[in-house]
C-alpha positions, 0 to 999 in steps of 0.5 A, a space after each residue: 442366681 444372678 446372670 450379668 450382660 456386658 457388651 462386647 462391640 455386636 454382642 453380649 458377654 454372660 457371666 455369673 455374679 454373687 452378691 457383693 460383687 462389684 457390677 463389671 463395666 459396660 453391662 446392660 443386662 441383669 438377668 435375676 432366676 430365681 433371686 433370692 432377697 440377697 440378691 435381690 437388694 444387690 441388684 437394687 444397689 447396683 440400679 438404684 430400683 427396686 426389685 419387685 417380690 413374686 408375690 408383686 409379679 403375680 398381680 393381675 391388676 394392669 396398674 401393678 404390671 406397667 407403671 413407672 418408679 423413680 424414673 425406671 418402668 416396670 413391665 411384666 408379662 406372663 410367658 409360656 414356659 416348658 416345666 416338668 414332662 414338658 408341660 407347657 404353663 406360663 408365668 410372670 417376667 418381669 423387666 426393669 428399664 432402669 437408666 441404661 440397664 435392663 433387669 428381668 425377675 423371673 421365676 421361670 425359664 422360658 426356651 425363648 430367653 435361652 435362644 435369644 442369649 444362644 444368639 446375642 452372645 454370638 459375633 454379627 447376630 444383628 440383634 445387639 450394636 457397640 451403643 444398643 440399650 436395655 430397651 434393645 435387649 428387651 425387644 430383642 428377647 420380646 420377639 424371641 418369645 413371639 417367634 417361640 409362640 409362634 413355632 409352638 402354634 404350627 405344632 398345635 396346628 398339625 396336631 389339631 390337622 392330625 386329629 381332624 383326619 383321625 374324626 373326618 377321613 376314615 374310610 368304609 374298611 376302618 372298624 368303627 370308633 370305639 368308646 375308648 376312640 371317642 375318649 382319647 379324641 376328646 382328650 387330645 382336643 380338649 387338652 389343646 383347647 386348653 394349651 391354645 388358652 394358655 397361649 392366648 393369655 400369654 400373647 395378650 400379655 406381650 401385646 399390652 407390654 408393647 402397648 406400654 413400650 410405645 407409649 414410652 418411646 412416644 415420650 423419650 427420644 428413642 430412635 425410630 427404628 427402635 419405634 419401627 421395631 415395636 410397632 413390627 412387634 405389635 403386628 406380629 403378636 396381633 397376628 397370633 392372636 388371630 391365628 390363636 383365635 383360628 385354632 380356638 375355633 377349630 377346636 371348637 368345631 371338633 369338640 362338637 363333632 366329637 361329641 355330635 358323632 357320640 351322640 349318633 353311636 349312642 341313637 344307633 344303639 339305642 336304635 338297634 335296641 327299640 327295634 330288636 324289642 319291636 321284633 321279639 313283641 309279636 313272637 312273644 305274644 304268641 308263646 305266651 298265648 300258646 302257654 296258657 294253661 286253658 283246658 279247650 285249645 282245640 289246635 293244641 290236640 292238632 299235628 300240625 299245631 306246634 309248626 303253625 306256633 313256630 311259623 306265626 312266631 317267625 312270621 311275626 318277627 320277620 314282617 316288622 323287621 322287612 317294614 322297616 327296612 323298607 322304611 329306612 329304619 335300619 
């Protein structure tokens, strides 16, 4: 699907494009979702720079990310995305600064270019001028995407919170952790260890874009507040990045404590066990002595044989069990 940007004075006017269609004047965005390779040559013809395939976008390599081509840049970067069941993942974006236009490939649907055209498309957003560029949209749909990481992470930074007070502020009245309990924190944790990863690859991405964006403007007559801006976007990603390495480390301490917590349920059961067999030692010992079938047992003849048995048998489980209470060890 091809979606086209014209600029309207202070903002941007959307409209759906079919191949073949002539481009409407004054657009400066070019917005490919899904292309197919129709399109794809369509807007090849209207820019005069190529389109690169999926299979290009995915490249990890930072020479097949950032380069220039016949005088257009190609800058792509992997974005965090919500996909089915609101699962979170990332996928490549690419944008082409080709002369005036800007072009972004993707494959993907990111809630940040939905709040970024939600805005721009709207009078005095401050984000689009009457003579704004491609590099201006571009930057503008940047920090949409660090302002949309950023909201995710105070979410992830109130779970992590929530499952901390879970492990950490539970009084003397709450029943103990079970099996289960242990299970579910772990999963929980776990899973935001992974989604924090995801961010954090996603925030690189958008930093080693800027970085490219400003060895461009460094070479090209850009204005300075557009340099101001990139070097404000270069802070700002720069600043999640810590906050995401902040939250890692959060995670790793409660994966630890978790685990840590396990292994002390696991010794108090195994504790109860040792000492349960330590104190049925000595009353076993002495049925078994009074079991065997020896024909002089003298105190076997005796009344009072069978309550002295039952006494030692108490008395021998009840001394070791008052030791080591004494002790400490219960």
């Amino acid at each position: 699907m091809i979606t086209i940007y014209t600029l309207d004075k202070d903002r941007l006017v959307a409209q759906a494009a079919k191949a073949r269609d002539p481009l409407p004047d004054g657009t400066v965005w070019i917005d490919l979702l899904h292309p197919t390779r129709e399109e794809d040559l369509q807007t090849e013809e209207w820019t005069k720079a190529a389109i690169p395939t999926h299979e290009d976008m995915v490249e990890i390599e930072e020479s097949s990310r950032f380069y220039s081509e016949a005088g257009s840049q190609y800058l792509t970067a992997s974005i965090l995305y919500a996909g089915e069941n609101n699962h979170h993942s990332i996928a490549p974006i690419s944008f082409i600064l080709a002369g005036k236009f800007l072009v972004t490939v993707r494959y993907s649907e990111p809630r940040a270019f939905t709040l970024y055209t939600s805005r721009a498309t709207k009078s005095g957003n401050g984000l689009v001028s009457e003579n704004c560029s491609g590099v201006t949209i571009l930057l503008g749909i940047i920090e949409a995407v660090t302002d949309r990481i950023a909201d995710i992470l105070e979410g992830v930074a109130s779970e992590i919170d929530h499952n901390s007070a879970m492990i950490f502020r539970r009084s003397e009245k709450d029943r103990p952790m079970t099996t289960k309990n242990f299970r579910d924190s772990l999963t929980r944790i776990g899973g935001q260890g992974a989604f924090l990863s995801k961010i954090r690859e996603s925030t690189a991405g958008v930093s080693r874009l800027l970085v490219y964006m400003t060895a461009i403007t460094d070479q090209n007559s850009y204005k300075k507040e557009t340099r101001a801006w990139i070097k404000s976007l270069e802070r700002d990603t720069q600043s999640l990045s810590t906050y995401v390495d902040f939250l890692s480390n959060k995670i790793t301490f409660l994966l630890d404590t978790v685990v840590g917590l396990i292994s002390i349920e696991q010794n108090a059961i195994i504790k109860i066990f040792s000492v349960a067999a330590v104190a049925f030692m000595p009353p076993t010992l002495v049925a078994s002595i009074y079991g065997m079938n020896f024909q002089f047992m003298p105190e076997l003849s005796q009344v009072w044989g069978y309550p002295m048995a039952l006494g030692l048998m108490v008395a021998s489980a009840v001394i070791p069990l008052l030791i080591f209470k004494k002790k400490g060890w219960l």
